[in-house]
GULUMKE-389529 format. One line per 10 residues: number of its first residue (from 1); their letters; for each residue z, y negated, x negated of C-alpha. Coordinates in Angstrom, 2 decimals. Each point is the difference from the previous one (the first is absolute). Layout:
N
NUM	a	Z,Y,X ~ ...
END
This chain:
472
1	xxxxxxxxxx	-26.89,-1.76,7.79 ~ 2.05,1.34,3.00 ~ 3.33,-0.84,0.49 ~ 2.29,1.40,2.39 ~ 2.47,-1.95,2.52 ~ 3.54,1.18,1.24 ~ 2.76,-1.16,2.29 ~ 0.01,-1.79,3.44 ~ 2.24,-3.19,1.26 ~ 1.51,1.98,2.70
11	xxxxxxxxxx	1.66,2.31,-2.32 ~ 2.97,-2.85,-0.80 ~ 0.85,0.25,3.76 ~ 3.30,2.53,0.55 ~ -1.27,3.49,1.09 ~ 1.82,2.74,1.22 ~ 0.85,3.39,-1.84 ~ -2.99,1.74,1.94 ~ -3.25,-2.07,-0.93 ~ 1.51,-0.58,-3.51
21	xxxxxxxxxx	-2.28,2.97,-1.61 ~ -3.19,-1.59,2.50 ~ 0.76,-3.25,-1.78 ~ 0.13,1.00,-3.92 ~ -3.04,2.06,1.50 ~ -1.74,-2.62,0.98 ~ 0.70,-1.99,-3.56 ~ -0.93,3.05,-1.45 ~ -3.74,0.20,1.31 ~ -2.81,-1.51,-2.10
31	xxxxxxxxxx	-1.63,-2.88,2.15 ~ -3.74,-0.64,-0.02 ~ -0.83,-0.90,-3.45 ~ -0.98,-3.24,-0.79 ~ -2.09,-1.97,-2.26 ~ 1.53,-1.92,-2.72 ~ 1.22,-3.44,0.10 ~ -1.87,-2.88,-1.84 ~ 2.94,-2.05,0.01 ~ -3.06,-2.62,-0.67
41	xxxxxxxxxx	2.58,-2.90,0.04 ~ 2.95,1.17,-2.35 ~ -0.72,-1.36,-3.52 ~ -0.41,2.67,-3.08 ~ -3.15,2.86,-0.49 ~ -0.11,3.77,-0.15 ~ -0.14,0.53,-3.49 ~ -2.61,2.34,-1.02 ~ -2.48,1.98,2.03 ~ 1.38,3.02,0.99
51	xxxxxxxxxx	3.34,0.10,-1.61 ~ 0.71,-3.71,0.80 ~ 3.50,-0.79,-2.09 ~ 0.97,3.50,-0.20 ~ 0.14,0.38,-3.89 ~ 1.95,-2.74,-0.48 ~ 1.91,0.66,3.05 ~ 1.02,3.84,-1.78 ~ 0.01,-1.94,-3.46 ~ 2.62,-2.70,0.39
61	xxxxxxxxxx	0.70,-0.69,3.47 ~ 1.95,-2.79,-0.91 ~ -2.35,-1.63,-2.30 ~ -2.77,0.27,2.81 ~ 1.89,-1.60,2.46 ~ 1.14,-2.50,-2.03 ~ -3.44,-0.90,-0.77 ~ -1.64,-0.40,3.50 ~ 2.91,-2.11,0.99 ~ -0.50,-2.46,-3.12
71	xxxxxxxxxx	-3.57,0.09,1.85 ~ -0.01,-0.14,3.45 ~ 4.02,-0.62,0.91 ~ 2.81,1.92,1.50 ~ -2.77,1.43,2.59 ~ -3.57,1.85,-0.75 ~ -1.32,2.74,0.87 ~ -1.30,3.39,-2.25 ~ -1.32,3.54,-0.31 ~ 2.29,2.24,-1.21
81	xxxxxxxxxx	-0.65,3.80,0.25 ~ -3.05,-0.48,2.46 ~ 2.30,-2.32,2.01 ~ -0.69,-3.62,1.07 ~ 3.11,-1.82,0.44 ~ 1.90,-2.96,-0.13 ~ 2.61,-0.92,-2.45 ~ 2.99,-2.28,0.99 ~ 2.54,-1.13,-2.72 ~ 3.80,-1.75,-0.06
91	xxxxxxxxxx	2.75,0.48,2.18 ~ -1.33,-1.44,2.92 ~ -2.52,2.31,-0.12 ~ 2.33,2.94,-0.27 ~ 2.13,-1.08,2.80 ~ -3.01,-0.53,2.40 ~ -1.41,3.71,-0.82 ~ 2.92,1.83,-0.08 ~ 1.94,-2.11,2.76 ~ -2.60,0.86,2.18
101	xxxxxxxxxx	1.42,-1.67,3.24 ~ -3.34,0.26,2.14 ~ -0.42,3.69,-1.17 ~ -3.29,-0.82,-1.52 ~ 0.27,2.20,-3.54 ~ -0.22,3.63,0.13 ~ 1.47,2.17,-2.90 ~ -1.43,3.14,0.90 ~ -3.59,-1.34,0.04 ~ 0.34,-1.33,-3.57
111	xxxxxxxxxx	1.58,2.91,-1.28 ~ -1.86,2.66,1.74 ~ -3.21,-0.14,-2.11 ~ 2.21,0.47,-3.11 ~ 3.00,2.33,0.92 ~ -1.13,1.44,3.56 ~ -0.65,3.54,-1.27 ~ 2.44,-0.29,-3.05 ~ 3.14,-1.11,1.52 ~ -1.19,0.40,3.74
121	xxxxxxxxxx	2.55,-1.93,3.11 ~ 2.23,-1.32,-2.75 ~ 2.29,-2.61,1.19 ~ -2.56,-2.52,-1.59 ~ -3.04,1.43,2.05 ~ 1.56,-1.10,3.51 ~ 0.32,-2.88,1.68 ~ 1.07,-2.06,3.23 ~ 2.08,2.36,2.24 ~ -0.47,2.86,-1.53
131	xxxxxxxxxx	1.18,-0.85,-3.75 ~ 3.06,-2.05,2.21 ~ 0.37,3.76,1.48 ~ 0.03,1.85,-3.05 ~ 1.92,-2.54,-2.30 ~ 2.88,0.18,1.80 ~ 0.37,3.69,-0.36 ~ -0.97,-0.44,-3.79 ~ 2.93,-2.86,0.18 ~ 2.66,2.26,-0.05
141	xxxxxxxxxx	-0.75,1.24,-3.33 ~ 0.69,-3.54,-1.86 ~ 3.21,-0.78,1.89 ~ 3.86,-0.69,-1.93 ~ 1.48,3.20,0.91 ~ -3.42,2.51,-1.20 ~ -0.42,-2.63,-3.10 ~ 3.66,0.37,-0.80 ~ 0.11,3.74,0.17 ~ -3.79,-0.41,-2.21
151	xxxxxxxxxx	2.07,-1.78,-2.75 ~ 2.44,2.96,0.04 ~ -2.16,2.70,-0.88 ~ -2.61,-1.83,-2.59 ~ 3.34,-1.09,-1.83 ~ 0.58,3.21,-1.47 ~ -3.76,1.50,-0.25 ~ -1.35,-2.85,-1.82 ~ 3.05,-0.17,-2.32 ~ -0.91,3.92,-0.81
161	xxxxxxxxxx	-3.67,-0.25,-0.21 ~ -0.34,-2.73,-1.99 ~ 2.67,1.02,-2.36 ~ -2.06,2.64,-1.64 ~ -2.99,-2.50,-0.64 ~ -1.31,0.14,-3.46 ~ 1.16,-2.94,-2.86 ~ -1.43,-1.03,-3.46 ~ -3.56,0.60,1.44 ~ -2.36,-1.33,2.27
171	xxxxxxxxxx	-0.43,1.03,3.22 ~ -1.89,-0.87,2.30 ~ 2.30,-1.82,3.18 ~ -2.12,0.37,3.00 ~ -0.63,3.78,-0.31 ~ 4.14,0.33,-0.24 ~ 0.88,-2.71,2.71 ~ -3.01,1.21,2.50 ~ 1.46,3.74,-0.38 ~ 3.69,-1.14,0.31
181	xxxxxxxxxx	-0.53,-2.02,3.54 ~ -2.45,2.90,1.36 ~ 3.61,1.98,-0.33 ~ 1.98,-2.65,1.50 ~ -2.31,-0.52,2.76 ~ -0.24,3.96,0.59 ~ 3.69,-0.10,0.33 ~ 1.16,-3.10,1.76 ~ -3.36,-0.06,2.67 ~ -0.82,4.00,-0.20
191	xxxxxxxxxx	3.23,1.53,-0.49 ~ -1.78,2.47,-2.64 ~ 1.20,0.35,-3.77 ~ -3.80,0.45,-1.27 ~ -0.96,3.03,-1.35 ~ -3.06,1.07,-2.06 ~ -2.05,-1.92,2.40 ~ 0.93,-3.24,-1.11 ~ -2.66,-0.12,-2.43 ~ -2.37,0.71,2.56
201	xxxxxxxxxx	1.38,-2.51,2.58 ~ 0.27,-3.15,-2.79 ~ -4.00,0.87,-1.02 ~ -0.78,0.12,4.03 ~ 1.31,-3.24,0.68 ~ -1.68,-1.62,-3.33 ~ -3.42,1.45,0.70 ~ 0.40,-1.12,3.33 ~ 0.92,-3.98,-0.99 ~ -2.50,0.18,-2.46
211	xxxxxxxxxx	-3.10,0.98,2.80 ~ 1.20,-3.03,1.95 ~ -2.56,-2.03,-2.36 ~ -3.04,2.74,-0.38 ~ -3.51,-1.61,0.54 ~ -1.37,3.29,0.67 ~ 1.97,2.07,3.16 ~ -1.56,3.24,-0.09 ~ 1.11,3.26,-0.80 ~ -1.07,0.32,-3.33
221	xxxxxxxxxx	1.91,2.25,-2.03 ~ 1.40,-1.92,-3.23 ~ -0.33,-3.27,1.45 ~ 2.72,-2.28,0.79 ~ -0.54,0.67,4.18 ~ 0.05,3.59,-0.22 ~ 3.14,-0.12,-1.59 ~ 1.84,-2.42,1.71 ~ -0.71,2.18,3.71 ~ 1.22,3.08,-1.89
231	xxxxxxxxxx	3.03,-1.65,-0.69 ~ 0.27,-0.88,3.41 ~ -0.62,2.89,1.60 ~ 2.57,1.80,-2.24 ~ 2.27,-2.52,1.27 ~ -0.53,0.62,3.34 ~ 1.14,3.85,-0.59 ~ 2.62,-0.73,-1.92 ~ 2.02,-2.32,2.83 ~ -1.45,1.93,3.08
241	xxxxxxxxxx	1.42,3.11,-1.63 ~ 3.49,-1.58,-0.18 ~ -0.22,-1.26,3.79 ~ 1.77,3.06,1.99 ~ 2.79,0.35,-2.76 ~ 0.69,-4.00,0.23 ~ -0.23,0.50,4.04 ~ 2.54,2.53,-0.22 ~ 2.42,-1.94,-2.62 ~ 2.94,-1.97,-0.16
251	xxxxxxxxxx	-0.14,-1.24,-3.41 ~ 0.28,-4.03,-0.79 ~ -3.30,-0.65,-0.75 ~ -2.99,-2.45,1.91 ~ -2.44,3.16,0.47 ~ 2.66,1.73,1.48 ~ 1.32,-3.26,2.07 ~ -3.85,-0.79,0.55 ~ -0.53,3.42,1.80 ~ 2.86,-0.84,2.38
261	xxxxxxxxxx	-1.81,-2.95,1.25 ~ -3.43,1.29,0.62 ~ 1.98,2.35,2.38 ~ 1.82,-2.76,1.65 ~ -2.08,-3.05,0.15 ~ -3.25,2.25,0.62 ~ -3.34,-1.71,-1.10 ~ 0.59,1.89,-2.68 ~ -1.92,2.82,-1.70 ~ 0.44,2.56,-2.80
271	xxxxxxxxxx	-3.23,-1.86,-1.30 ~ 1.43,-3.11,0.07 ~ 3.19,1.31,-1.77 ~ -1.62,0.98,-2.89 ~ -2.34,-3.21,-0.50 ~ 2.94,-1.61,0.05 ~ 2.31,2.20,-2.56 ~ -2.96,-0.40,-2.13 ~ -0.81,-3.58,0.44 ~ 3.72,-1.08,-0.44
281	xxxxxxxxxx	-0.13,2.09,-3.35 ~ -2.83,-1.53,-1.28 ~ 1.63,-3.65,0.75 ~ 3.53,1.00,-1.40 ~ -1.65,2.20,-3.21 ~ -2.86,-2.44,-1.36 ~ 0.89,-3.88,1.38 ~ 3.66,1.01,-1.83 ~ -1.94,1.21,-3.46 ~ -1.93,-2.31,-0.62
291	xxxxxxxxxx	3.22,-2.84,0.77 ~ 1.90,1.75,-2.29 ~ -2.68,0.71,-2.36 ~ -0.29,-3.70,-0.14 ~ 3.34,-1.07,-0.35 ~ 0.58,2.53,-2.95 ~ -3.16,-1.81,-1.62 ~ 1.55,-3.89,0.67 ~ 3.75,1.65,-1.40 ~ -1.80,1.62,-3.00
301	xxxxxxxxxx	-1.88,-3.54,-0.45 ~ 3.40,-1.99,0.55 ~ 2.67,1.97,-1.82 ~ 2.35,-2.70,0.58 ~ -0.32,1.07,4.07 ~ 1.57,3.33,-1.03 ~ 2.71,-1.46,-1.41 ~ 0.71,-2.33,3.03 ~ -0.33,3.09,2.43 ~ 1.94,2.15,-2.30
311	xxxxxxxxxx	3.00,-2.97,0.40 ~ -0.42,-0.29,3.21 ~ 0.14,3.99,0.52 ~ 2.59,0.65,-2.16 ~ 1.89,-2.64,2.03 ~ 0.36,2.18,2.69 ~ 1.81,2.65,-1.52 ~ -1.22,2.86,2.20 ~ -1.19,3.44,-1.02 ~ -2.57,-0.23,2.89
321	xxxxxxxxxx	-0.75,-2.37,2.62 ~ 1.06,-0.87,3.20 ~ -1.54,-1.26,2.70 ~ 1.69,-3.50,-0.19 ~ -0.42,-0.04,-3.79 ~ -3.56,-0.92,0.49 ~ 0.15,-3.61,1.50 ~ 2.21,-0.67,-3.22 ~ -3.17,0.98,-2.57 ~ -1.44,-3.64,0.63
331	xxxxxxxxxx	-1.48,-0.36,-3.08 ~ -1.59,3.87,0.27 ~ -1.35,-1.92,3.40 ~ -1.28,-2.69,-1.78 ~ -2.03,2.18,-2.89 ~ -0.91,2.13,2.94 ~ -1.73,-3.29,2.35 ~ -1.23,-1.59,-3.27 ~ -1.90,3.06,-1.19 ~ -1.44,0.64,3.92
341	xxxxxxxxxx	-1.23,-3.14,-0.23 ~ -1.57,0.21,-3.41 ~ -1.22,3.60,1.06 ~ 0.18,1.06,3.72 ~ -0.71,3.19,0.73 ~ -2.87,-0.92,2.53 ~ -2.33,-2.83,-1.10 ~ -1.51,-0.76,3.35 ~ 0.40,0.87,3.67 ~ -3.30,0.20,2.07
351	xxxxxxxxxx	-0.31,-0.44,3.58 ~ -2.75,0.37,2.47 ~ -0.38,-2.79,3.11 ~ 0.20,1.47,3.73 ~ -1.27,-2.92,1.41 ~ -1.13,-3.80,-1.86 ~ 2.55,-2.40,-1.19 ~ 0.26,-2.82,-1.51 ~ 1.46,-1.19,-3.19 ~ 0.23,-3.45,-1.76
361	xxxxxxxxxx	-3.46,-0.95,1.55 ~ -1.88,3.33,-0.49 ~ -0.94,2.77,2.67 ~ 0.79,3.50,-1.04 ~ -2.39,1.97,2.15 ~ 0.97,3.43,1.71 ~ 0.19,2.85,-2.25 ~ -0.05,-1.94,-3.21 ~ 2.16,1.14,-2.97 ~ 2.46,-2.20,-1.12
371	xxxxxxxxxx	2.00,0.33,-3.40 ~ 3.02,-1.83,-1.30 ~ 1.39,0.28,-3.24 ~ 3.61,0.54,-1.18 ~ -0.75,-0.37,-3.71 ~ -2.17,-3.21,0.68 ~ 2.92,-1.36,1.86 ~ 3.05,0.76,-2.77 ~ -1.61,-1.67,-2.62 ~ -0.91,-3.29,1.58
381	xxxxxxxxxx	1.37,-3.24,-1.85 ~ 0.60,-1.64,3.53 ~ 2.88,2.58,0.50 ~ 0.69,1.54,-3.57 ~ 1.19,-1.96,-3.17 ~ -1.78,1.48,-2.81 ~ -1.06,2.59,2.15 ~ -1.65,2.36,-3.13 ~ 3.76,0.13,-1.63 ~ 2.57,2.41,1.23
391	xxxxxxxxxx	2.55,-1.50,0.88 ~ 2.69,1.59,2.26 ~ 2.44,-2.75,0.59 ~ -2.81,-1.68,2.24 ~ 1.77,1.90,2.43 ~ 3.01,-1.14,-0.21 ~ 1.94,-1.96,2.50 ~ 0.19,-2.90,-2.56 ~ -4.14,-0.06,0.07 ~ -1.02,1.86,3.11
401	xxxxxxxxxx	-3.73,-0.34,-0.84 ~ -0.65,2.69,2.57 ~ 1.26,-1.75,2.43 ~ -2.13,-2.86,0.40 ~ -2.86,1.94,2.54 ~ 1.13,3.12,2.11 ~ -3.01,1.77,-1.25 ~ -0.54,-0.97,-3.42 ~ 1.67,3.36,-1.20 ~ -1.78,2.55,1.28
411	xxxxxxxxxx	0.13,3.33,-1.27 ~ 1.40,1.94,3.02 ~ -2.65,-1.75,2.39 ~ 1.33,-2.02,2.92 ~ 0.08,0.19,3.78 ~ -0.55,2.95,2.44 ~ -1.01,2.17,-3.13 ~ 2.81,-1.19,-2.46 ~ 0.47,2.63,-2.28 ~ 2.83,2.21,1.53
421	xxxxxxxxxx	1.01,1.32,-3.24 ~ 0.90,-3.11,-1.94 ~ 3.92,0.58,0.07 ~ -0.58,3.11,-0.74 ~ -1.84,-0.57,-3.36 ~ 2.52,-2.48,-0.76 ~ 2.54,2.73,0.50 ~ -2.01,2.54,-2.00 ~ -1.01,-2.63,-2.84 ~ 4.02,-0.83,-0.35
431	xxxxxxxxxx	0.87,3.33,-0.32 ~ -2.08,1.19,-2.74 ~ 0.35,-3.02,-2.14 ~ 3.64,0.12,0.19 ~ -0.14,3.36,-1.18 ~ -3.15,0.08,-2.58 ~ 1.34,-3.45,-1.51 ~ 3.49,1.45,-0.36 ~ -1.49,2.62,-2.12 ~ -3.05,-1.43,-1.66
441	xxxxxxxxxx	-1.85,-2.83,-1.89 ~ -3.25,-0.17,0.52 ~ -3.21,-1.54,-2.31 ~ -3.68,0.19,-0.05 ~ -1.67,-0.75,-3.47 ~ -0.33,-4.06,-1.22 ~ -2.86,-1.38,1.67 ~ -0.30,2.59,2.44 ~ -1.51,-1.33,3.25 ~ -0.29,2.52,3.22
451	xxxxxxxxxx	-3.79,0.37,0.88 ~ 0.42,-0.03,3.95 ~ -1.74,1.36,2.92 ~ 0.49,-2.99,3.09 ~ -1.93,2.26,3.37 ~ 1.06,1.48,1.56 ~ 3.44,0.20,-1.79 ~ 1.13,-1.68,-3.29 ~ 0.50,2.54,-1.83 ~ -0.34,0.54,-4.17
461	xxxxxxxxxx	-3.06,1.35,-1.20 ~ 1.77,1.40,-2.91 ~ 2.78,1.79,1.46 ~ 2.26,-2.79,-1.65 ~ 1.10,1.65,-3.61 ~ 3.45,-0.94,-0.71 ~ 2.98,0.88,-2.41 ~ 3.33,0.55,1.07 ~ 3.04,-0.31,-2.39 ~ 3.86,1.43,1.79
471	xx	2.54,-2.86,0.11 ~ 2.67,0.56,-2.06
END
């Protein structure tokens, strides 16, 4: 197998404006290919020939992991989709990948085999200087004054849309939910009220998630790789066509803003514009579906949870929120940290080594893959009481369970590539529960238990059939 190494050390040195583009350049170019690791000395096996622990890995991520720790410990090393790699589990583990003080882990070299032509220069896919470089533009997107005027206009366009949802009957949550945020993401990152081609933009971005984990990568009509780069290249038209009207715009909205700063800071193209538009999309649109797929699932499972958020909702007694109304939905926080660590969005964040390191005795070669896992980590009885029960008073100030490693809840990542978007899915997952659980009950049949997808998103594999009754 051939495996291909990114990034250099010299990139975390400060650069000017100039050599900025000869830097992300240079991170950009595929170095000589190299043979794969043995990693001879880590404990564990690769799993069958060929497809090493791939099924299982698709299967139950969880469950496989689970089961080569019982085996080997909290480090071994795999196959997983024609990969070698190393797996390191626990908090100290997390901290030392995604800490990263000697530079040693690239993102973009883990990623790039999966997402490179999918979601191509996303804020994920760079590293060192140049991620430093584009981050900070991104920044601006996530701070109090954009997130507060956010919360103003999803207020009254998830009140409206979700108003007319059906009741008495199924329906199936994720296809509503995934539709509703495409439109709040349009509006709040786009500044566009979606037309007909929403359809067409939602199927785009699921086709392309969905090629992330084809086997077979060639253009074969009908398969799931041919699809997923039609997507993308519809995409691609679809933002680069909107470039010279957000250029030319004053409206409130991070394309437009976004535009503005690839004309002042310079480094930046129309090319890298639209990767980004559709990479921060993609990250607001599907990460915030499944969370809230999942916490309607752990509500509709504990009914009694409705009727505490209800209380505590009702206790405001607002129409719509405010921007200082949401640090006083604590126990909304709560349901919302318990279920990301029952179910977080992304079940594992790979890396790829620049150069070796060392950790807890063990050399991780140059250019070897290395894994850790969020879901490993949130249910480990070292951390977690009862760690299979949801329970959202764990996070409490009376318990603080999180609190007892900095990296022991996950599910936003850590470090130099901590999730930029975590306040604002907060934010988003406030607002829509204040208004759907305002307005509805919600209940999934006795017994019903969500068959889940874990890679590379949780995400149902039902669409999550519920009922929802109106409050009286």
């Amino acid at each position: 197998e051939i495996l291909v190494v990114t990034g250099v050390q010299t990139c975390a040195l400060p650069i000017s404006a100039m050599n900025r583009m000869e830097v992300a350049q240079q991170e950009a170019a595929q170095l000589p290919r190299m043979p794969q690791r043995k990693l001879k000395d880590i404990p564990g096996d690769y799993g069958w020939p060929l497809l090493g622990h791939t099924v299982p890995f698709l299967k139950d991520y969880h469950k496989m992991v689970t089961q080569q720790a019982a085996k080997h410990g909290l480090i071994f090393k795999s196959s997983v989709l024609f990969q070698h790699g190393v797996t390191l589990l626990g908090p100290d583990a997390n901290e030392f990948v995604l800490k990263d003080p000697e530079h040693a882990f690239s993102s973009r070299a883990a990623w790039n085999p999966i997402l490179e032509k999918l979601f191509t220069d996303g804020l994920m896919l760079r590293d060192f200087a140049d991620h430093k470089f584009h981050r900070r533009i991104m920044q601006q997107a996530f701070k109090k004054p954009a997130l507060a005027s956010y919360l103003g206009r999803m207020n009254g366009h998830i009140g409206s849309e979700i108003s007319h949802w059906p009741t008495g009957k199924e329906l199936r949550f994720q296809d509503h939910i995934k539709s509703l945020l495409l439109d709040v993401g349009a509006q709040i990152f786009f500044g566009l009220e979606m037309g007909p081609e929403s359809n067409k933009v939602n199927q785009s971005f699921i086709d392309a998630t969905d090629a992330s984990l084809a086997v077979v990568r060639l253009p074969i009509p009908g398969l799931l790789w041919h699809r997923g780069m039609k997507g993308r290249r519809y995409l691609e038209k679809f933002v680069t066509g909107l470039i010279p009207q957000k250029r030319a715009s004053n409206t409130p909205d991070f394309f437009s803003e976004l535009c503005k700063a690839a004309d002042e800071e310079g480094g930046l193209s129309d090319k890298d514009v639209m990767n980004h538009m559709i990479f921060l999309l993609f990250a607001a649109h599907d990460t915030t579906t499944s969370t809230l797929c999942s916490i309607v699932y752990m509500l509709a499972k504990h009914p009694n949870w409705q009727d505490i958020l209800v209380k505590e909702i009702e206790g405001l007694n607002k129409e719509t929120l405010d921007y200082d109304d949401l640090a006083k939905m604590e126990k909304t926080n709560w349901v919302f940290r318990e279920t990301l660590r029952m179910r977080p969005a992304l079940t594992t964040f790979p890396r790829r080594t620049v150069k070796e390191i060392e950790y807890q005795g063990y050399t991780l070669p140059k250019n070897t893959l290395v894994s850790i896992s969020t879901l490993y980590t949130h249910y480990m009885e070292d951390y977690w009481s009862n760690p299979t029960t949801f329970d959202p008073e764990r996070f409490s100030d009376e318990r603080a369970e999180h609190k007892k490693h900095f990296y022991q809840w996950v599910p936003f990542g850590g470090g130099h590539h901590k999730c930029l978007g975590l306040n604002f899915a907060e934010l988003q997952t406030k607002t829509f529960l204040f208004q759907f659980l305002k307005r509805y009950r919600v209940s999934v049949k006795p017994g019903y238990e969500l068959p889940t997808q874990q890679v590379p998103l949780i995400m149902p594999k039902d669409g999550l059939p519920v009922v929802l009754e109106k409050r009286a």
